[in-house]
N, C-alpha and C positions, 0 to 999 in steps of 0.2 A: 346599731344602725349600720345597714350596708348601702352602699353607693354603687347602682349600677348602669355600666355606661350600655346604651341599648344599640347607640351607633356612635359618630361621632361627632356631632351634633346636638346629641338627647343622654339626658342622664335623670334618674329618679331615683330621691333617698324615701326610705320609708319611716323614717324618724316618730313622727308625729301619727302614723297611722296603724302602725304595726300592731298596737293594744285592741283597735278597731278589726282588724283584715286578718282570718286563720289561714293566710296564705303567705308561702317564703318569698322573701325578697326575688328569689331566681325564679317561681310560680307564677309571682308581678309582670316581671320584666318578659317573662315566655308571653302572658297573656295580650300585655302590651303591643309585642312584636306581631302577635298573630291578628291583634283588634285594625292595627294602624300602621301603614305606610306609611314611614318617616323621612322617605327621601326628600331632600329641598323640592320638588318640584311638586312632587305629591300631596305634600303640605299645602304651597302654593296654590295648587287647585283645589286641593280641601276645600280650605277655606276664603278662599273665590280672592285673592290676594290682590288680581289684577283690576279688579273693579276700584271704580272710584267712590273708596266707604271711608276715605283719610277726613271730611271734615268735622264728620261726624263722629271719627274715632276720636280727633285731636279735641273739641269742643267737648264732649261729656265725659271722656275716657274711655279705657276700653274693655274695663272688666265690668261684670256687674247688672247688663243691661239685656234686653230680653229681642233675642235674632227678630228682624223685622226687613218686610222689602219697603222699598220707598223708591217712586220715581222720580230721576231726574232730568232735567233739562241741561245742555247746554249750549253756546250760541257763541259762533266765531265768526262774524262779518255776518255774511249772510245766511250761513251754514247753522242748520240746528238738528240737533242728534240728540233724541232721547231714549231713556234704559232705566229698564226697574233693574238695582241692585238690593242685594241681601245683604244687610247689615251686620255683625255682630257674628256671625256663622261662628266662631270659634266657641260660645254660649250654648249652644245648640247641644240638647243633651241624646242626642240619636245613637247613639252607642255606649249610654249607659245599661243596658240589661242584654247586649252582644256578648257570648262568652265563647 
């Protein structure tokens, strides 16, 4: 098993996959760098960070469940503001077959 740090933030072993995957740990990590911006902020926007998806992440969890938009409502005195958020974005398999 190698452990490799991609920045300094992100690290991936390939312990469990390597039997799976004819590609080197450094092949991994090259592809990785090249599929995804790992910077905090890039991240952030990835996956829409700043939207409000925390009741729904805290209430079901937050792996496991399949990206969905959902509208919300909210209401502060008189003020109402509403927004379709995207749920779960980090599920989203959009850059499975990117190489």
């Amino acid at each position: 098993m190698l452990s490799v740090w991609l920045n300094p933030l992100v690290s991936m072993s390939t312990l469990t996959a390597k039997k799976h995957v004819a590609l080197s740990d450094g092949e991994i990590a090259e592809k990785i760098k090249q599929l995804f911006d790992l910077r905090p902020y890039a991240i952030e926007q990835r996956l829409k960070l700043r939207n409000p998806i925390y009741v729904e992440t805290a209430r079901y969890g937050h792996m496991g469940h399949n990206p969905r938009m959902k509208h919300k409502v909210f209401r502060l005195g008189n003020e109402v503001k509403e927004m379709d958020v995207e749920l779960f974005t980090w599920e989203k398999l959009d850059y499975v077959e990117k190489d």
